[in-house]
C-alpha positions as CSV (number, residue, x, y, z in Angstrom):
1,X,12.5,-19.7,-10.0
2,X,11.9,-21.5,-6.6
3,X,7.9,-22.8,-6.5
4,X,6.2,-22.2,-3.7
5,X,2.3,-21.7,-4.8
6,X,-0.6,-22.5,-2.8
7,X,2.2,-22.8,0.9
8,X,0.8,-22.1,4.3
9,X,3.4,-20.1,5.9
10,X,0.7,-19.0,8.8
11,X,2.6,-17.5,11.8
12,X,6.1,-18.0,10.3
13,X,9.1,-15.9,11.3
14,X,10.5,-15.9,7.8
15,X,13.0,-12.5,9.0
16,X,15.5,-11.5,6.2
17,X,14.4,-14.6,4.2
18,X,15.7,-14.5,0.8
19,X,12.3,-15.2,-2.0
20,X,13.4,-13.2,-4.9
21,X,11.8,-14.7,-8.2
22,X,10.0,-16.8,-6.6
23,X,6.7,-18.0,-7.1
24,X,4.5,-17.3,-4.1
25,X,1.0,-17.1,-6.0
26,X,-1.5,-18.3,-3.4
27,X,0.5,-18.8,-0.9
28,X,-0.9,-18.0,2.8
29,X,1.3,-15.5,5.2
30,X,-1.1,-15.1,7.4
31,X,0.3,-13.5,10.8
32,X,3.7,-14.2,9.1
33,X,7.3,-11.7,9.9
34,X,8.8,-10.5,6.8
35,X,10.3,-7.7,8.2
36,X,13.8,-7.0,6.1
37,X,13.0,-9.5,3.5
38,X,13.7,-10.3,0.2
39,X,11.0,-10.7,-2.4
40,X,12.2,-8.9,-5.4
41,X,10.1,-9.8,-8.4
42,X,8.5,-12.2,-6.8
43,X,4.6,-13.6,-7.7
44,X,2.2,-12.8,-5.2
45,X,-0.2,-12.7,-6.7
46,X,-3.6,-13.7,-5.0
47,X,-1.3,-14.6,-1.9
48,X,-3.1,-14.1,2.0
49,X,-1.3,-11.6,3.8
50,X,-3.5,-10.5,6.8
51,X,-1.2,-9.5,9.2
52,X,1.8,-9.9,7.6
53,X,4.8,-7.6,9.1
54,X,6.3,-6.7,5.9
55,X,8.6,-3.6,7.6
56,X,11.7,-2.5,5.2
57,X,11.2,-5.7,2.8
58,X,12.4,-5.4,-0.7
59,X,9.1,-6.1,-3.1
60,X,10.7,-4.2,-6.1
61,X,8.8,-5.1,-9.3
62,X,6.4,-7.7,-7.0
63,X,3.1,-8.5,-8.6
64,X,0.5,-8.2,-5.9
65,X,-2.8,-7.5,-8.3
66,X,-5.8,-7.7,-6.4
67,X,-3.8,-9.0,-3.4
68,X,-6.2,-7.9,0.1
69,X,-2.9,-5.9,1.9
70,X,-5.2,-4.2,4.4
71,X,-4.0,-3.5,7.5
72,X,-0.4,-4.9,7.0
73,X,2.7,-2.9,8.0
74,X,5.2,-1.6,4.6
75,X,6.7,1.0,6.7
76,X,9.7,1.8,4.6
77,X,9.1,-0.7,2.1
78,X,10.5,-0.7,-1.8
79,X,7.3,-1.6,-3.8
80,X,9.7,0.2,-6.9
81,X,7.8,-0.6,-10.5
82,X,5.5,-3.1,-8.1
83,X,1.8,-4.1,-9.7
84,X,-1.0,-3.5,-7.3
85,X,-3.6,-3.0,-9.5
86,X,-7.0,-3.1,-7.7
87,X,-5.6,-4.0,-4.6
88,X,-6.9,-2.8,-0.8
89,X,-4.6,-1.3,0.9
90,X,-7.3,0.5,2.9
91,X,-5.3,1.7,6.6
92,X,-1.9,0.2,5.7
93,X,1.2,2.3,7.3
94,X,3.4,3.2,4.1
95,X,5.5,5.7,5.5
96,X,8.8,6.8,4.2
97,X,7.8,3.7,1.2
98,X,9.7,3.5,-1.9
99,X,6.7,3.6,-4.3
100,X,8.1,4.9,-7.5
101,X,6.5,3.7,-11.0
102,X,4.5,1.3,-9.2
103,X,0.6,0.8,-10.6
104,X,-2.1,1.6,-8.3
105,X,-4.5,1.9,-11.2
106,X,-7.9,1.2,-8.9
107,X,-6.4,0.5,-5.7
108,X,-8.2,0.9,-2.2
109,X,-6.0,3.5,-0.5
110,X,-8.5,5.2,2.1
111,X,-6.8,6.0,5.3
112,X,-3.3,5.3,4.3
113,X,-0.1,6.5,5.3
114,X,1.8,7.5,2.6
115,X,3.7,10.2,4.2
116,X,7.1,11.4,2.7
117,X,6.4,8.2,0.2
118,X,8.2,8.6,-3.0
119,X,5.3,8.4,-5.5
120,X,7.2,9.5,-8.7
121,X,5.9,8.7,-11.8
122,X,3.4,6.3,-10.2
123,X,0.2,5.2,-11.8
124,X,-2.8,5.9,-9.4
125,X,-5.6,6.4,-12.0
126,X,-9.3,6.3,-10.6
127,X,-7.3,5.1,-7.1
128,X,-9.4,5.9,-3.9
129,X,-7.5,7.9,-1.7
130,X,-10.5,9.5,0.3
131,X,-8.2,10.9,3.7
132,X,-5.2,9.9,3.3
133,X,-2.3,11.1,4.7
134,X,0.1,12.6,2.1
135,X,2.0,15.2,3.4
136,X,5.3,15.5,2.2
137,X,4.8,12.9,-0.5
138,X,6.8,13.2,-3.7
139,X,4.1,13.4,-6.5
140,X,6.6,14.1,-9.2
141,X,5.0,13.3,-12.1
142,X,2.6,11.1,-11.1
143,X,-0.8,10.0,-12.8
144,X,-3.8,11.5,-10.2
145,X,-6.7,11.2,-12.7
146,X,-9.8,10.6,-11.7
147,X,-8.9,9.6,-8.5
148,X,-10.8,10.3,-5.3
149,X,-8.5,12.6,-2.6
150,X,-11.8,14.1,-0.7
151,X,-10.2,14.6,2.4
152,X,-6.7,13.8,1.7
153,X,-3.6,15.2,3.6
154,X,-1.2,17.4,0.8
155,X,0.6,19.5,3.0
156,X,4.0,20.3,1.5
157,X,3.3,17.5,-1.1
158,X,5.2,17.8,-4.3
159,X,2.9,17.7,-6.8
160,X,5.8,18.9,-10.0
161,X,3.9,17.7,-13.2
162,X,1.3,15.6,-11.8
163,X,-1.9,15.1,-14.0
164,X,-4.8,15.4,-11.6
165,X,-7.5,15.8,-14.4
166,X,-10.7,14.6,-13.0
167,X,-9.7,14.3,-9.6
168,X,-12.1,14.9,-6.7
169,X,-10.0,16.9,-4.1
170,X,-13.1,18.1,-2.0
171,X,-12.3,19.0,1.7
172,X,-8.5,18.1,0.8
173,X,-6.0,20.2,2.4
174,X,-3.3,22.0,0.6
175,X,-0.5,24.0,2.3
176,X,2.4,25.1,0.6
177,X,2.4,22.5,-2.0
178,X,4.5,22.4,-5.3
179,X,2.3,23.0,-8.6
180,X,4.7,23.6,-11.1
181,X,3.6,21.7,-14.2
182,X,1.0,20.7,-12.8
183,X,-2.3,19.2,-15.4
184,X,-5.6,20.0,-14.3
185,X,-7.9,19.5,-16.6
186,X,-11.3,20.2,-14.8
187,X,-11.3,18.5,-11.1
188,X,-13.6,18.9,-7.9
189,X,-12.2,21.1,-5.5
190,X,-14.7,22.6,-2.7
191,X,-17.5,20.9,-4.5
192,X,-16.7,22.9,-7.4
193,X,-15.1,22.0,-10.3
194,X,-11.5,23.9,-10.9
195,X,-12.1,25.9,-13.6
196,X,-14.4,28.3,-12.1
197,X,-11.2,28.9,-9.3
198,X,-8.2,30.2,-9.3
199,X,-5.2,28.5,-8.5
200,X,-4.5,30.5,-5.2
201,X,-7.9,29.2,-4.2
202,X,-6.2,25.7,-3.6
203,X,-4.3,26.7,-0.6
204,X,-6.4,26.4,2.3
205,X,-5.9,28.9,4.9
């Protein structure tokens, strides 16, 4: 495992740079280009990335718990089986992403772009996802519950066995989505809770 904890890397074109395994806990990126680069299961854990260009990297299996991501670009990143538990990654473009399994258990999500993001199977329990944008997102089985999607984008989302118990989808917008197998439980939906609806109700018209 290459050490590189506790680095200043501020401003560096680090393009295609190879960091799998390593050990980048700390470090600052800062304004940093890591656009196509290699960071599979790599520790970055409480690492600076304001700014960081982090377009089509590879963070498969990263740990990024509690790591502030807010405002940097993952357009079509892999964050496959990544930890970003309680993380912000409040206005982040994550479009077309590679999220599956991750854990967003917590995470600051409001205002992201997760459009046609594969979210299968991934963990977003009691995540804050207040308007985002997640039309054509693959939900597939993924754990919603408790989570906040007031205002959230759904449009043609699949949402195939997702568990939603206790979510707040208030003001969210549904159009033609996939519900098969989907768990409910009892959720807010119009300020209401979802029991007293009916499931046709959750397609806005």
């Amino acid at each position: 495992m290459i050490d590189l904890g506790e680095i200043n890397f501020l401003g560096s074109n680090l393009k295609r740079i190879n960091l799998e395994r390593a050990n980048l806990e700390r470090s600052n990126f800062t304004g940093a280009n890591l656009k196509v680069a290699n960071l599979n299961m790599a520790n970055i854990r409480g690492a600076n990335l304001q700014g960081v260009n982090l377009e089509r990297a590879n963070l498969q299996g990263v740990n990024l718990e509690g790591v502030n991501l807010q405002g940097v670009n993952l357009e079509g990143v892999n964050l496959q089986g990544a930890n970003l538990r309680g993380s912000t990654l409040e206005k982040v473009n994550l479009f077309m992403a590679d999220l599956e399994g991750s854990n967003f258990k917590g995470t600051i999500l409001d205002g992201t772009d997760l459009e046609k993001t594969n979210l299968t199977k991934a963990n977003l329990t009691k995540a804050n996802l207040k308007e985002t944008n997640l039309k054509g997102a693959d939900l597939d089985w993924t754990i919603l519950a408790g989570s906040n999607l007031k205002g959230a984008k759904l449009e043609k989302a699949n949402l195939t066995g997702a568990n939603l118990q206790e979510a707040n989808l208030s003001m969210a917008n549904f159009k033609e989505p996939d519900l098969l197998w989907l768990t409910l439980g009892e959720l807010i939906f119009r300020g209401r809770t979802l029991k007293a609806l009916t499931l046709n109700e959750l397609f806005l018209k």
